[in-house]
Structures are given as structure tokens and as C-alpha cells.
C-alpha positions in Angstrom: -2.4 9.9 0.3 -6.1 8.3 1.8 -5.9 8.5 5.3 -8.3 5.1 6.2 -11.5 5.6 8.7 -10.4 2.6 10.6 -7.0 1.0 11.8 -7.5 -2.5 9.8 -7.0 -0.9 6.8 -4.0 -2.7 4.9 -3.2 -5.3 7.3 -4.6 -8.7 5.3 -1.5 -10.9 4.8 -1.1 -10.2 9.0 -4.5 -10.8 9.4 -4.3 -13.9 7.2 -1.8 -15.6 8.8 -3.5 -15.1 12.3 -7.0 -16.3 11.4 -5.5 -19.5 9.6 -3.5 -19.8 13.3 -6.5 -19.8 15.4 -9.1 -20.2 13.2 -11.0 -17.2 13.9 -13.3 -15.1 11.7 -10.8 -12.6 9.4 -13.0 -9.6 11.1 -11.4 -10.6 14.4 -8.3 -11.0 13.3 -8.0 -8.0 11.2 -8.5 -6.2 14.5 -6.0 -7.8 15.9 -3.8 -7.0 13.6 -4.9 -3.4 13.7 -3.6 -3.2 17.5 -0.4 -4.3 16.5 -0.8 -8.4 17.3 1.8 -10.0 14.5 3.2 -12.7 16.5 1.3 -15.8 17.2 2.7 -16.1 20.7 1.3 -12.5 21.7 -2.3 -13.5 20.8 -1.9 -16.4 22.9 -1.1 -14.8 25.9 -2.8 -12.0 25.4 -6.1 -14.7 25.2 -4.7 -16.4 28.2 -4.4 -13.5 30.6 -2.1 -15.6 32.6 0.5 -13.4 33.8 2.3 -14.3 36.9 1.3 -12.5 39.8 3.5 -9.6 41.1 4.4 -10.9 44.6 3.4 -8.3 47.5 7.3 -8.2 48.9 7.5 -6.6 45.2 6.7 -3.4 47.7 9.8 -2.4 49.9 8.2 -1.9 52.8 5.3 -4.5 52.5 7.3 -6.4 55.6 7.8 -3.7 58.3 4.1 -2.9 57.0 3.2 -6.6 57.8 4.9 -6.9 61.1 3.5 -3.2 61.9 -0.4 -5.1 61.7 0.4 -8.3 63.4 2.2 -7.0 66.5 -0.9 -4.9 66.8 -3.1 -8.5 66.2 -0.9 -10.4 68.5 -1.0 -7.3 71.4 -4.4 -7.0 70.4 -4.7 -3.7 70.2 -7.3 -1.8 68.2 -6.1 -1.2 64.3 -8.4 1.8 62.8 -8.8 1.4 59.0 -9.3 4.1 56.9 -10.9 3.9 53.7 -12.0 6.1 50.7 -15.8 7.0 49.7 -15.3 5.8 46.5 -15.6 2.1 45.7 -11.9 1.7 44.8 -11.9 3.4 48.7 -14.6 1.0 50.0 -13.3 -2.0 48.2 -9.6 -1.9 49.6 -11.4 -0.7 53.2 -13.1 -4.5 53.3 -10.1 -6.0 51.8 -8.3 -4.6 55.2 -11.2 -4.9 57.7 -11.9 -8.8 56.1 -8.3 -9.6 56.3 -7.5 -8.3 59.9 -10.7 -9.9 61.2 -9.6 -13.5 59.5 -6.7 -12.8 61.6 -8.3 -12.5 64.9 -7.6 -8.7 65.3 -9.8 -5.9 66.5 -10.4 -3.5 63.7 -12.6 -0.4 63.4 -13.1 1.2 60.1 -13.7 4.7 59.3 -15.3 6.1 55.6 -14.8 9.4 55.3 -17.5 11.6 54.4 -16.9 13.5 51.1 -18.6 16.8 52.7 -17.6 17.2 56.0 -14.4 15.8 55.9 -13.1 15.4 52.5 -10.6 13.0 50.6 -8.7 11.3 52.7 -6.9 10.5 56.1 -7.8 14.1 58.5 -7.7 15.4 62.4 -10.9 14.9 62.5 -10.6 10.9 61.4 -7.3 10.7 63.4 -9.9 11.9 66.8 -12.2 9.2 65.9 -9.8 6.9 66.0 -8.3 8.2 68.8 -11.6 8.2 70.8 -12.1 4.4 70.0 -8.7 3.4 71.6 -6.5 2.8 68.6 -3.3 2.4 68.3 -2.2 1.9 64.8 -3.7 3.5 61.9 -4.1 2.2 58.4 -5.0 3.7 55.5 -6.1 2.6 52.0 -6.3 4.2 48.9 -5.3 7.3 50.5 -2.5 8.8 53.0 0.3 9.4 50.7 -0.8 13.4 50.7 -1.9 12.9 54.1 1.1 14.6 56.2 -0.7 16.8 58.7 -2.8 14.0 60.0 -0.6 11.1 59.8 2.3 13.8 61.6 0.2 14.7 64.1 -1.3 10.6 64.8 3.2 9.9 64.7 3.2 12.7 67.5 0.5 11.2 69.5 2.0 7.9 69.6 0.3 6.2 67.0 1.5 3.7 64.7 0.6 4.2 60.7 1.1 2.1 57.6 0.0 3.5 54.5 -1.6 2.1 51.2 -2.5 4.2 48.3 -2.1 4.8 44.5 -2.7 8.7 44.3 0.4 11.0 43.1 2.5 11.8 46.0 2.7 15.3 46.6 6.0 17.6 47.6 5.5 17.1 51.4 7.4 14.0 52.7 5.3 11.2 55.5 7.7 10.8 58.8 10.5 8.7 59.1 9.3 5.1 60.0 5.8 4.7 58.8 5.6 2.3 56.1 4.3 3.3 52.5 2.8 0.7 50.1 3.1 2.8 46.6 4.0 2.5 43.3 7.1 5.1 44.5 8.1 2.2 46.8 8.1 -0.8 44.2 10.3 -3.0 42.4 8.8 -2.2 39.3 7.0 1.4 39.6 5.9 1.2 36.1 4.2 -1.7 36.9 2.7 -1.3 40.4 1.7 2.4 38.8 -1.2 0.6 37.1 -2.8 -0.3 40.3 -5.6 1.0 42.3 -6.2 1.5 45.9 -7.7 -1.9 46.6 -5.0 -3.9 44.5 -2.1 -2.4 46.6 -4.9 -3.3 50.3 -5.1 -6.7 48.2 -1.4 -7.3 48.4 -1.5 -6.4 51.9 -4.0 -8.9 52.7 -2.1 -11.7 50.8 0.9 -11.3 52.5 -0.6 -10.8 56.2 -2.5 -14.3 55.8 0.5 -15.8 54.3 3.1 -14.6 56.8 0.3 -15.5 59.5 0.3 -19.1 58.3 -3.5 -18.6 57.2 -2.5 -19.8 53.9 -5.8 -22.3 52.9 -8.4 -19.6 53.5 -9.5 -19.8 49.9 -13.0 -18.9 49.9 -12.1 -15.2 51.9 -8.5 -15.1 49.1 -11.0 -15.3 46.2 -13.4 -13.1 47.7 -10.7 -10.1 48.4 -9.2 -11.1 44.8 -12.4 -10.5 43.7 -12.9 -6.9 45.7 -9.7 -6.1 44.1 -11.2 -6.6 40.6 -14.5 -4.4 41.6 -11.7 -1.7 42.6 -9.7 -1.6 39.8 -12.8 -1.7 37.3 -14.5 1.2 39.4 -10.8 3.4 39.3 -10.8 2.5 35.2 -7.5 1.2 35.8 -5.2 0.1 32.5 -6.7 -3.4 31.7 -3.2 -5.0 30.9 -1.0 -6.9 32.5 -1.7 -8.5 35.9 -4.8 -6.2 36.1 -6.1 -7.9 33.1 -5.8 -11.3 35.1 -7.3 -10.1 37.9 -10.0 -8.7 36.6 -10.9 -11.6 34.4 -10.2 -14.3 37.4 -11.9 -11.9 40.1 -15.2 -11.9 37.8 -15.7 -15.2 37.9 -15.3 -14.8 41.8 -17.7 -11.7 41.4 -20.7 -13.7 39.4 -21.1 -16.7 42.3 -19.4 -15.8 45.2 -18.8 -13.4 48.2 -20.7 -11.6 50.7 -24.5 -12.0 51.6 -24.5 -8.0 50.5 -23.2 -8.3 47.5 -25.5 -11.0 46.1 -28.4 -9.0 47.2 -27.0 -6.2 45.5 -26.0 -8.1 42.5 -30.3 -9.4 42.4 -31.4 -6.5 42.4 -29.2 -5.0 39.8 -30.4 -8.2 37.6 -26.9 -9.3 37.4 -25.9 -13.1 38.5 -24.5 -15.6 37.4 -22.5 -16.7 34.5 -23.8 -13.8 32.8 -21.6 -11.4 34.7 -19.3 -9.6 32.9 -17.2 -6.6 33.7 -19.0 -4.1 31.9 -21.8 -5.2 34.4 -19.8 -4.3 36.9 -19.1 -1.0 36.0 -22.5 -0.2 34.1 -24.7 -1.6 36.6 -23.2 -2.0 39.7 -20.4 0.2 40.4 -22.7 3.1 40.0 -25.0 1.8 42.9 -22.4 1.8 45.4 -20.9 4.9 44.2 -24.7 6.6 45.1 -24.0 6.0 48.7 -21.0 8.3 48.9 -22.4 10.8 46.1 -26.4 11.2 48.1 -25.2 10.2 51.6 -22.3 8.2 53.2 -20.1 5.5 51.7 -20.4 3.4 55.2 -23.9 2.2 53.6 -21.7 1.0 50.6 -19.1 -0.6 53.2 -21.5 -2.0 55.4 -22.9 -3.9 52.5 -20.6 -5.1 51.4 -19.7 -6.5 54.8 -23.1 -7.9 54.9 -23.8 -11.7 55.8 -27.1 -11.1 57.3 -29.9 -11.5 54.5 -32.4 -9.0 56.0 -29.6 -6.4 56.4 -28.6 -6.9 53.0 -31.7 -6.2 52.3 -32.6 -2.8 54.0 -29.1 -1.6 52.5 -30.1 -2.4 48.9 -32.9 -1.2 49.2 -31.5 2.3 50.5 -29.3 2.4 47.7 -31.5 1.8 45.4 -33.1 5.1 46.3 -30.0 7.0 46.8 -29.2 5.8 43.5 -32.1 7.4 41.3 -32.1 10.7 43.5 -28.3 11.1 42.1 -29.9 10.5 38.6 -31.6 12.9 39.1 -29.1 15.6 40.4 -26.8 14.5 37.5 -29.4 15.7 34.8 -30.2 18.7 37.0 -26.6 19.9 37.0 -26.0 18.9 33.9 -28.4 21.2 32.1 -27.5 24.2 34.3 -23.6 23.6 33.3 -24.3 23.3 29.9 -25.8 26.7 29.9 -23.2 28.3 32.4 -20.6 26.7 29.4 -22.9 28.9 26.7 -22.7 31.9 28.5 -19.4 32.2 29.8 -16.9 29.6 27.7 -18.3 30.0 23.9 -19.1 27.0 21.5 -15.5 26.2 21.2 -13.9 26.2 24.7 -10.4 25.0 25.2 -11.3 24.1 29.2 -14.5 24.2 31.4 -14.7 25.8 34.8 -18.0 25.6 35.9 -20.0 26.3 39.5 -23.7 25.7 41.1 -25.3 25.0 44.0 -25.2 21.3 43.2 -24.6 18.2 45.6 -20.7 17.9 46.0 -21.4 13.8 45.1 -22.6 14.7 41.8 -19.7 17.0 40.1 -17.5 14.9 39.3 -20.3 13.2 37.3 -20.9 16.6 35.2 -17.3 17.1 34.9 -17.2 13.7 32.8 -19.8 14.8 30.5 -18.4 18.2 30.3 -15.3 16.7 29.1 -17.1 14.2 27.1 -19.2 16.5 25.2 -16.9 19.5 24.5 -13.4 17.1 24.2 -11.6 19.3 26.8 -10.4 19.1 30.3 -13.4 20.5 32.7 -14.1 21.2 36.2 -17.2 20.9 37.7 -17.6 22.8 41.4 -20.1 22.8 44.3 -20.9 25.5 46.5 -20.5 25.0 49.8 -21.9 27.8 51.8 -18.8 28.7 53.7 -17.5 30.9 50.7 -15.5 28.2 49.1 -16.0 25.9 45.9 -15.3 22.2 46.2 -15.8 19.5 42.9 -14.1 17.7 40.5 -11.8 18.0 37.0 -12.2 15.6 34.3 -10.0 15.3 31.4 -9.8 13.6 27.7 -7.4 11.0 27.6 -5.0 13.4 25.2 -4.6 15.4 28.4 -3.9 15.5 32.0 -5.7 17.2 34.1 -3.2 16.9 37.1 -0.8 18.7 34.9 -3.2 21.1 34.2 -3.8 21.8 37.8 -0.5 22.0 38.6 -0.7 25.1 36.6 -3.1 26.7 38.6 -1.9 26.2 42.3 -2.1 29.6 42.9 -5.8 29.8 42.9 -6.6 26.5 44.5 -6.1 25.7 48.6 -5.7 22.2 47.9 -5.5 19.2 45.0 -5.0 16.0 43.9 -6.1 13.1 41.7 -4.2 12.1 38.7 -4.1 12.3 35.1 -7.6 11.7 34.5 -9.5 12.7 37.3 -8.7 15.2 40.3 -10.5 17.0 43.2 -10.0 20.7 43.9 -11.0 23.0 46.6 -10.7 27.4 46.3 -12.2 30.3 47.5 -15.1 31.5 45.5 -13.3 34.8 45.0 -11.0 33.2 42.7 -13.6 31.0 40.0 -12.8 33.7 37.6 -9.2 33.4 37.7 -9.1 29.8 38.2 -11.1 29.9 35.0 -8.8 31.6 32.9 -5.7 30.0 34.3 -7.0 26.9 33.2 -7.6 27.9 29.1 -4.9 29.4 29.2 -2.9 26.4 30.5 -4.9 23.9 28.2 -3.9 26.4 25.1 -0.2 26.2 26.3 -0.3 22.4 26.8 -1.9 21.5 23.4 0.7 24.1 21.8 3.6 22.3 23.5 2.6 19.0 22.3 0.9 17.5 25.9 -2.2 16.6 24.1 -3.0 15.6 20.9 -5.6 16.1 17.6 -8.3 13.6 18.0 -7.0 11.2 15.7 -8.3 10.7 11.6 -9.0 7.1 12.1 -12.5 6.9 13.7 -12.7 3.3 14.2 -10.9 -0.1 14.4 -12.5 -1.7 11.8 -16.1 -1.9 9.6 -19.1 -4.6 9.8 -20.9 -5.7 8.1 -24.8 -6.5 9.2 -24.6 -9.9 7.4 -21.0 -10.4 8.8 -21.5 -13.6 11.4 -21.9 -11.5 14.4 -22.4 -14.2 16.9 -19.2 -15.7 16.1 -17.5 -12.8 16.1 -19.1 -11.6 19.9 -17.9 -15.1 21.3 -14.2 -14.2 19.7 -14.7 -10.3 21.6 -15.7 -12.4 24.4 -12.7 -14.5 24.7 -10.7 -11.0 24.3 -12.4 -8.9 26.8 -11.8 -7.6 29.6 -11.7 -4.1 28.1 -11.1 -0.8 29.2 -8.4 1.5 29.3 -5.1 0.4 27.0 -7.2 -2.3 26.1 -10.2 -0.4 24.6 -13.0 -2.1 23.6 -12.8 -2.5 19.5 -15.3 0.2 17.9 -16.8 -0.6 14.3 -17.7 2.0 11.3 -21.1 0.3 10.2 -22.4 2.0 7.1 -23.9 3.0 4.8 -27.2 1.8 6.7 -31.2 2.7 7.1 -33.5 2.9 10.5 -36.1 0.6 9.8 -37.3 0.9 13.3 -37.3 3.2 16.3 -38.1 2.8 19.5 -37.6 5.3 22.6 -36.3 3.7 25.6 -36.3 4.8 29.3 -37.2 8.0 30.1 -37.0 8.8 26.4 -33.6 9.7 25.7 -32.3 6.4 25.0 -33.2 4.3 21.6 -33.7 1.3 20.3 -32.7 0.8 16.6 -33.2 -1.5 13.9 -30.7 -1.1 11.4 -30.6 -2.6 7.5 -28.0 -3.2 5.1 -29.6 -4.5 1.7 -31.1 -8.0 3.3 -29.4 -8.0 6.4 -30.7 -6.2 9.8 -29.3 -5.7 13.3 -30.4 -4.7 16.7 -28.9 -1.4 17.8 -28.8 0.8 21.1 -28.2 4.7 20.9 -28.2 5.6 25.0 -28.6 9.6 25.4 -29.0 10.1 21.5 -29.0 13.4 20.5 -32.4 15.2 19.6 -34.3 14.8 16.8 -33.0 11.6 16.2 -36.5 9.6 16.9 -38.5 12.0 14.5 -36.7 11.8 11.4 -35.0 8.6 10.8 -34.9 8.8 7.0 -32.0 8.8 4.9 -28.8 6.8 4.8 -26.6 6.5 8.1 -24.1 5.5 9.5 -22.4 4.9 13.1 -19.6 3.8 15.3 -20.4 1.2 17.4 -19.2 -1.6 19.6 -20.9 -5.5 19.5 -21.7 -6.1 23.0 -23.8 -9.2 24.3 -27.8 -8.3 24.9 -28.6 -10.4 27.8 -32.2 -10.9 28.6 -34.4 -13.6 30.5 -31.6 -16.5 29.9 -30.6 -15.4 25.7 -27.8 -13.8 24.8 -28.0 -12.4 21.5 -25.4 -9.8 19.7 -26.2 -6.0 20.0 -24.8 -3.2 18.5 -24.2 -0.1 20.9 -23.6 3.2 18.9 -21.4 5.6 20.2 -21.6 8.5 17.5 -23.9 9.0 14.3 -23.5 10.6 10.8 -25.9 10.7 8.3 -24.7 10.1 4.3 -26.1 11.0 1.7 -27.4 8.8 -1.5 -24.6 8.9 -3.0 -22.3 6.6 -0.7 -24.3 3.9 -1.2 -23.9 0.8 -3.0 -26.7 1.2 -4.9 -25.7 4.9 -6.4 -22.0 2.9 -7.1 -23.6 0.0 -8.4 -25.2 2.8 -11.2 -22.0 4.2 -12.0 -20.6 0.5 -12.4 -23.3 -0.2 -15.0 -23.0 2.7 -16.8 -19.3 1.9 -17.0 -19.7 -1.6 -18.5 -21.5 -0.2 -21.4 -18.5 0.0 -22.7 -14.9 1.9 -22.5 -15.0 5.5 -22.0 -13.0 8.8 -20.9 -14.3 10.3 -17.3 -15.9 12.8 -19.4 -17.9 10.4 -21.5 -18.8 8.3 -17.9 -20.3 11.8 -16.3 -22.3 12.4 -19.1 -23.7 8.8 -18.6 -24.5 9.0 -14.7 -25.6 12.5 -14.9 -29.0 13.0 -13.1 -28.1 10.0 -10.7 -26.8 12.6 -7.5 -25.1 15.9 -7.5 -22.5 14.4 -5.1 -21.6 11.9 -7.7 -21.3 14.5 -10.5 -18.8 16.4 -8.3 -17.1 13.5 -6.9 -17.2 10.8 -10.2 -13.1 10.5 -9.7 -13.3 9.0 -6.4 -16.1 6.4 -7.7 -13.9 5.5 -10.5 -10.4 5.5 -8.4 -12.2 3.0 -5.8 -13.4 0.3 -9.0 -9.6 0.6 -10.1 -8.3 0.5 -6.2 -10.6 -3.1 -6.0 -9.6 -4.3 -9.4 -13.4 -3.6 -10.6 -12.4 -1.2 -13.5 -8.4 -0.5 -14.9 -7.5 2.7 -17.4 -5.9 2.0 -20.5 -4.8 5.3 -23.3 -7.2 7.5 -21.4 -10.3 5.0 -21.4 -12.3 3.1 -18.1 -13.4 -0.3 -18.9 -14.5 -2.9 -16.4 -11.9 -6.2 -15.7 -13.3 -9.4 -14.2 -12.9 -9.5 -10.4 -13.3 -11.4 -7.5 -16.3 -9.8 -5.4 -15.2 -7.2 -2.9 -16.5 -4.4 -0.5 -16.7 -1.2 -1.2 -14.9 -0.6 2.4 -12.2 -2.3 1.1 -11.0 0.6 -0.5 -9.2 4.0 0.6 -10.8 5.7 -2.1 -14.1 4.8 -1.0 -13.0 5.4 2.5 -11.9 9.3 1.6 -15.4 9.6 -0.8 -17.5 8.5 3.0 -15.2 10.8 5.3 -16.3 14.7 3.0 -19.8 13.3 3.4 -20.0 12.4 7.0 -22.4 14.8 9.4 -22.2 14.4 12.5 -25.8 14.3 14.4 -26.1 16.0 18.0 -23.7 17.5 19.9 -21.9 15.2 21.3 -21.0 11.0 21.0 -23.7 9.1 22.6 -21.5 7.2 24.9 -23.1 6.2 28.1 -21.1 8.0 30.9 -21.3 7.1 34.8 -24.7 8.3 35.4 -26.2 6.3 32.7 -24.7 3.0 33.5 -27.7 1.6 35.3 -29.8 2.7 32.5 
């Protein structure tokens, strides 16, 4: 049996039923359908995105956390926030500071810095905060690992109340301090899916609630809207109450908040009701993210603390630069890992260990595209002159890297992180072994059954270029946000040409115009493999997603590719449309019909079967004692079929060596 290129294959009397319900084009509902939407009822709250909200007492010890920070307001004494250098980290650091200083209490706020101090609540933090008179620490979107500094700030006399998402580890906090974590929740599932600054979000909710601060609603939507940048920055699951918050804190996002993050948002060419997530994470998540990668994330935190407009200002500008120095160490790095990969991992590996002298903000970058291009976990690790390596593991999604790690304690001094992403630190001495513990754990894991074959369907669906593609953006509109468990729909579009190519950028990028018979789209290919600009020839085709091309005020629908194949001439419609006319010459055997098409293409010699079983799979042809003839038929596409489907898959080539997906460091392309 066919295996079909994309998920909507077979589900029309589904897809029917819900594009006669909401009157939406069958494309859109045929990918609804795909995803496993049957029930009327489920599309309508899945448009909605209304789920309640999760209340903060939902955490158990959201109320001795609560009363923990306003004694501390109402005595006040100085509460020292402690945030992350990522923007989830940053994010749920303002939440905190915004919502403490709306309650009248003296706050501090320390970042750490990811070189000198590392992930996370330390001694060294726990001194500063000392030295500035504190007396209650509070961390966000880190702490629950942190036992030897929140131990030693219990010992001293300090108070603590912790907020994070991170996997606990095996140590245990001391008695008394107050955890907000999914561990600690009335539905862990749930609270599970949220980041750093969702859980400092709740935090702030409840403080201003049990304070009686209840119609602040300019500074609620603002944190609501922090909360959104966090969760989009971590690539949190985009269901459930993240899916609402993402969606309502956008709109909170495009015309509100602090002086800072306008400015940021103007220079990033993003404002407006033209905001959408993937602008935040494209465009603007990877400016604040430059701070902590080049420098410190207390530039990202003090702009978005910002309300003075010449301050605002000076900080863009500042990241700005910071920003296209790390695009430059990411392409630097890059290049030097991919060869470190050729010489010591083969063309095949099963995981990537990987070290340079590279800035520690920037592995965790290469480890993405590691991982990207070579579809296995990798780590990617600095050197930081003392004799120990320090970077970053990345991981497909059909395995966990945390797992893997787990694996490979032995050779590490320390780790965290979760499925996805972790952070690593060991003693140069051991790269070697770290590196074989880890193939040999990711051969184990995909032998046991922890990860998976990429799967045989490539795509959700096809398109075609004369399919009504602004209708069908405004539908992908009303569905988005996307992201992870609610990935963005990909399309197989194909059999196509290049009529035009343009390089964009620095050259690495292009800009496609692709036809179908008549019909022609707009197309970008960011980081397109070689070659690709100096022979365009030949028949093609792509996965893609239809995103919305927004420039000067127009908004006009876009195909972004992701991977590329080229096809020969004998997928095409044209080469099937010769077969077809040969077959209406009259009834014949296979035989008879090869000797008819011969000369036409090779492929179609070899592969006449699968032409003929597709007209009899769309009711074009029928066989009756041994003989083809053509029946009269409603017109239908060739994609229809899973014969057709089967005849494309042996001819796809793949071009380049990896998908052309833009990763981190291309999102402010």
C-alpha cells in the first residue's frame, strides 16, 4: 500500500463537512482534517483560543509565596530579583521587578552573566544581594537546581521564594522556601507547558490581586504581554492557555508597553497591527537575545524597563550592534563545526560533540544548526581558558537531549535544560569521552524506541499556485499562533519551474518566482543550499509554508520554502497529459500503451504502471479483459492520487545538505 506525501490524503468527506460548517476554502479544511479536527465544536474553540485561565492559587505554594513578598513590601525591606539571561529570564525578571515596584516595594534586580557566573541563582549573586541590604531573594526562571546558593542565603537569614520551569534535579531546596513549579501544581501536566515568565506572570497576578491593586490594567496587559514574549522566546507548546496568551498578549505586544520596547520594536520595522508572533520570535527575540550572547542581558532588562525615550534609544542602538557582531560569530562557528563534524563524526553521525574557541553566547546557536542539519542531538562547546568546556546541546524533536545527558553524567561537572535544549559544563580532558558516551547513548535510545524515523509523510498538504492563496493566508491567519504542538501547516507544491532568481542579503538567501502552467507565486528560500542561484533549470519542487509578506503597508501571500527537490520530466502534467492521449487512441494492453509513449522519457518507460494506476485511481482510465481505455470524468489533480503520490516520492532529490529553515541566527534576516 501507497504511503501518501502529505497527511490530507483521504480525508474529503471530513473535510467536506467542515468546509460547508464554516465555509472555508476545502484546502483549509482538508488540513484540518489532517490534524485530527472532526468535530465542529473543536474547530471552534480551537479558532477561539479562549480557554479559561489557570488561576495562580493553581500553584500550592503561590500564597506563602505571596505573603513571603508583601511582608517584605509592607516592612520595606529590599527584595533582590533574580532573573535569567535569556529573554524567557529577562521577561519574567520585569514581570517581578514591574509588579513589586506597582506595589510600592524596594526591589533590586540582578541578570546573571552567562560567563562569569553562569545559569542561574550562585554565591556570587547571593553576595550581591547581600551587599545591597536584601532580605528576601526571588528568583525567576531559575532556582529549582539552585540548592547551594539558595542553602547558603536560608543560612544567612535570608528569605527565598522560587519561580522556575527547568527539571528539578535530585537535590531537594530547604524546608520552608516556597517553590512555584509545575512539581508544585494542581495540574502538572498542564503548568509543565509553561515558561519562566508565565509562572513570574502568575506571581504578579496574584500579588496585585491579593494587594487590592486589582484595576491596574494598562501594567496587567503589559506583564500579560511579557509573558507572551517569554513563552514565544522558550518555544513553548502553543496549546492550551499558552495559545491564549500568546494570541491576547500580541495584541498587547503590537501597541502597547514600555518606551523600550517601542523603540525596539521601530527599529526592528515591526509595529502595529502588523505584529505577529513569528515577528516576535524572527525579528525581535533575537535582538534581545544578542545582549546576553555579545555582552550582558542587563542591556536587554534595562530596555525593556525603559520609559525614557533617549535611553531607549542608546540601548537599541547598542543592540543593534551587538546583534550583527553575534551574526557574525554564528557563521564563524558554524563553519569551523561543520568541518570539526567531517573530520571527527563521519557523514552520518548519530550525535555531535563539537569544541572551539568560540564566544560562549553563540553555541547554543551552532548546536541548533548542528541538530538541524545532521537530524541528531548535538552539542556545541566553548573554551574557556581555565581548562574546562562550557556550551550548549540541541536535540530533534524525536529525541531528548536531557535524557541523553543523563547518560553521560560521568563526564560532565554540571547540567540541565530539558528535552530540547540543555547547558553543559566538563573538563576538557574528557571531550573525547563525552563524545563517545553521547553516540553511544543516542544509538541505544533510537534502538530502544526513544526516538523515532523521520516520518514518510513530508507535508500536511499540496497547493496549488492557482489555489486562492489570499483566502487561504487569512484562514492560516485566524489559526495561528503556531509553534510547537501546533506547527505551522507545511505544503508539498510541485511539480514547479524557477522563472526568476534573485539573491537576497548577503547572498545566501533567495528570492523565487515560481510557475505552475499559468499560475506564479512569490517564494523565499533563506540559507538555500549552493548552487541553487546558478542552475535553476528543470522541474522542482518544495515544502513550504504560506506566510504573510509584509512591506510598506501591503500584505500579500508568500511562500517560504523549507526543503527542495528537483523532478524530473516525467512527473509532470505535461509528460501524463501524453500518456493520456496516447491512451485515448483507443483500448490497449500496457504493452501496446509503452509502445505508444515510447521516446516520451525513460522514467515513463520504466514506470508506465504507476501512470496508468493513477488515471484508474482518479477515474480517468478503468481496465476491462486485459485492455486500458479512458471513462469520462470529472476533472481532478494529479495529487489527488496515491499512485501519483508513490510515482513523485522514487523521483524526489533532495538539493543541499540540509532543509533551508531559518534557524535563530537568521531570524532578523
Amino acid at each position: 500500500m501507497s504511503i501518501p506525501l502529505w497527511r490530507a490524503a483521504g480525508v474529503g468527506n471530513v473535510a467536506r463537512r467542515l468546509a460547508s460548517a464554516f465555509q472555508m476554502p476545502m484546502r483549509v479544511a482538508r488540513l484540518l482534517a489532517a490534524r485530527g479536527y472532526e468535530d465542529p465544536d473543536e474547530v471552534r474553540r480551537l479558532l477561539a483560543a479562549d480557554v479559561p485561565w489557570s488561576h495562580p492559587l493553581d500553584f500550592t505554594d503561590m500564597r506563602a509565596a505571596c505573603e513571603q513578598i508583601l511582608q517584605a513590601v509592607r516592612k520595606r525591606e529590599i527584595i533582590a530579583v533574580i532573573g535569567d539571561y535569556d529573554v524567557d529570564g529577562v521577561s519574567a525578571a520585569v514581570i517581578a521587578t514591574s509588579a513589586i515596584q506597582a506595589l510600592g516595594g524596594r526591589v533590586t534586580c540582578h541578570i546573571p552573566d552567562r560567563v562569569s557566573d553562569g545559569y542561574g541563582f550562585s554565591l556570587r549573586l547571593l553576595e550581591a544581594a547581600k551587599s545591597e541590604g536584601a532580605s528576601l531573594i526571588l528568583t525567576v526562571d531559575n532556582g529549582i537546581r539552585a540548592v547551594e546558593a539558595i542553602s547558603a542565603a536560608v543560612a544567612d537569614g535570608l528569605r527565598v521564594v522560587v519561580t522556575d520551569h527547568h527539571e528539578p534535579g535530585d537535590e531537594t531546596l530547604p524546608d520552608g522556601v516556597p517553590v512555584l513549579h509545575f512539581t508544585r501544581h494542581r495540574d502538572p501536566g498542564s503548568a509543565k507547558r509553561g515558561c519562566g515568565a508565565f509562572v513570574a506572570w502568575k506571581l504578579a497576578v496574584q500579588l496585585l490581586d491579593a494587594a487590592g491593586l486589582g484595576k491596574m490594567d494598562a501594567l496587567r496587559r503589559w506583564l500579560m504581554g511579557l509573558a507572551a514574549l517569554g513563552t514565544l522566546a522558550d518555544m513553548m507548546p502553543l496549546v492550551g492557555e499558552n495559545r491564549r496568551l500568546v494570541r491576547e498578549g500580541i495584541r498587547v505586544l503590537a501597541t502597547e508597553g514600555s518606551t523600550g520596547w517601542r523603540v525596539l520594536c521601530d527599529s526592528a520595522r515591526v509595529r502595529g497591527d502588523a505584529l505577529r508572533a513569528s515577528d516576535v520570535s524572527w525579528r525581535l527575540v533575537p535582538r534581545l537575545n544578542a545582549a546576553g550572547r555579545m555582552a550582558h542581558a542587563d542591556l536587554a532588562y534595562r530596555l525593556l524597563m525603559a520609559e525614557d525615550d533617549e535611553e531607549a534609544k542608546r540601548l537599541v542602538d547598542e543592540m543593534e550592534v551587538l546583534n550583527a557582531k553575534r551574526q557574525e560569530a554564528v557563521e564563524a562557528a558554524f563553519a569551523e563545526a561543520v568541518e570539526a563534524v567531517e573530520r571527527d563524526h563521519g557523514p552520518n553521525p548519530a550525535a555531535i560533540v563539537v569544541a572551539g574557541d568560540w564566544p560562549l553566547g553563540v553555541v547554543g546557536l551552532v548546536a541548533g544548526r548542528l541538530a538541524q542539519t545532521y537530524a541528531c542531538p548535538a552539542i556545541a562547546l566553548a573554551r574557556m581558558g581555565d581548562g574546562t568546556l562550557r556550551g550548549s546541546g540541541r536535540a530533534p524533536e524525536d529525541a531528548s537531549m536531557l535524557e541523553l545527558l543523563h547518560r553521560c553524567a560521568e563526564f560532565l561537572h554540571r547540567y540541565g535544560g530539558h528535552d530540547a535544549a540543555v547547558g553543559c559544563e566538563l573538563d576538557a580532558s574528557q571531550l573525547p569521552a563525552l563524545r563517545a558516551a553521547l553516540m553511544e547513548a543516542a544509538v541505544a535510545a533510537r534502538a530502544m524506541g526513544k526516538t523515532v524515523d523521520p516520518p514518510a509523510v513530508i507535508a500536511d498538504d499540496y497547493l496549488g499556485l492557482s489555489e486562492p492563496a489570499d483566502e487561504i493566508l487569512l484562514w492560516l491567519e485566524r489559526l495561528a499562533p503556531f509553534g510547537p504542538e501546533h506547527e505551522p501547516f507545511r505544503f508539498f507544491v510541485g511539480p514547479v519551474e524557477i522563472v526568476r532568481c534573485a539573491r537576497m542579503g548577503s547572498g545566501e538567501h533567495l528570492r523565487l518566482t515560481l510557475a505552475e502552467g499559468d499560475a506564479h507565486q512569490e517564494a523565499v528560500w533563506f540559507r538555500a543550499p549552493d548552487g541553487i542561484a546558478r542552475d535553476t533549470s528543470g522541474l522542482w519542487a518544495f515544502i513550504v509554508e504560506l506566510v504573510a509578506n509584509a512591506w510598506r503597508g501591503t500584505v500579500r501571500p508568500q511562500l517560504r520554502i523549507e526543503r527542495g527537490y528537483r523532478l524530473p520530466r516525467a512527473v509532470s502534467r505535461e509528460a501524463f497529459a501524453a500518456v493520456f492521449r496516447a491512451l485515448r487512441r483507443g483500448p490497449c494492453t500496457l504493452e501496446t500503451l509503452r509502445q505508444r509513449v515510447r521516446g516520451i522519457s525513460a522514467d515513463l518507460d520504466r514506470d508506465l504502471e504507476s501512470v496508468v494506476a493513477t488515471f484508474v485511481e482518479l477515474g480517468f482510465a478503468a481496465q476491462e479483459g486485459g485492455l486500458y481505455h479512458v471513462i469520462a470524468s470529472e476533472k481532478r489533480d494529479l495529487r489527488d492520487s496515491l499512485a501519483y503520490q508513490a510515482f513523485v516520492r522514487r523521483h524526489l532529490q533532495p538539493v543541499g545538505g540540509g532543509p533551508g529553515e531559518r534557524t535563530e541566527e537568521e531570524r532578523t534576516s
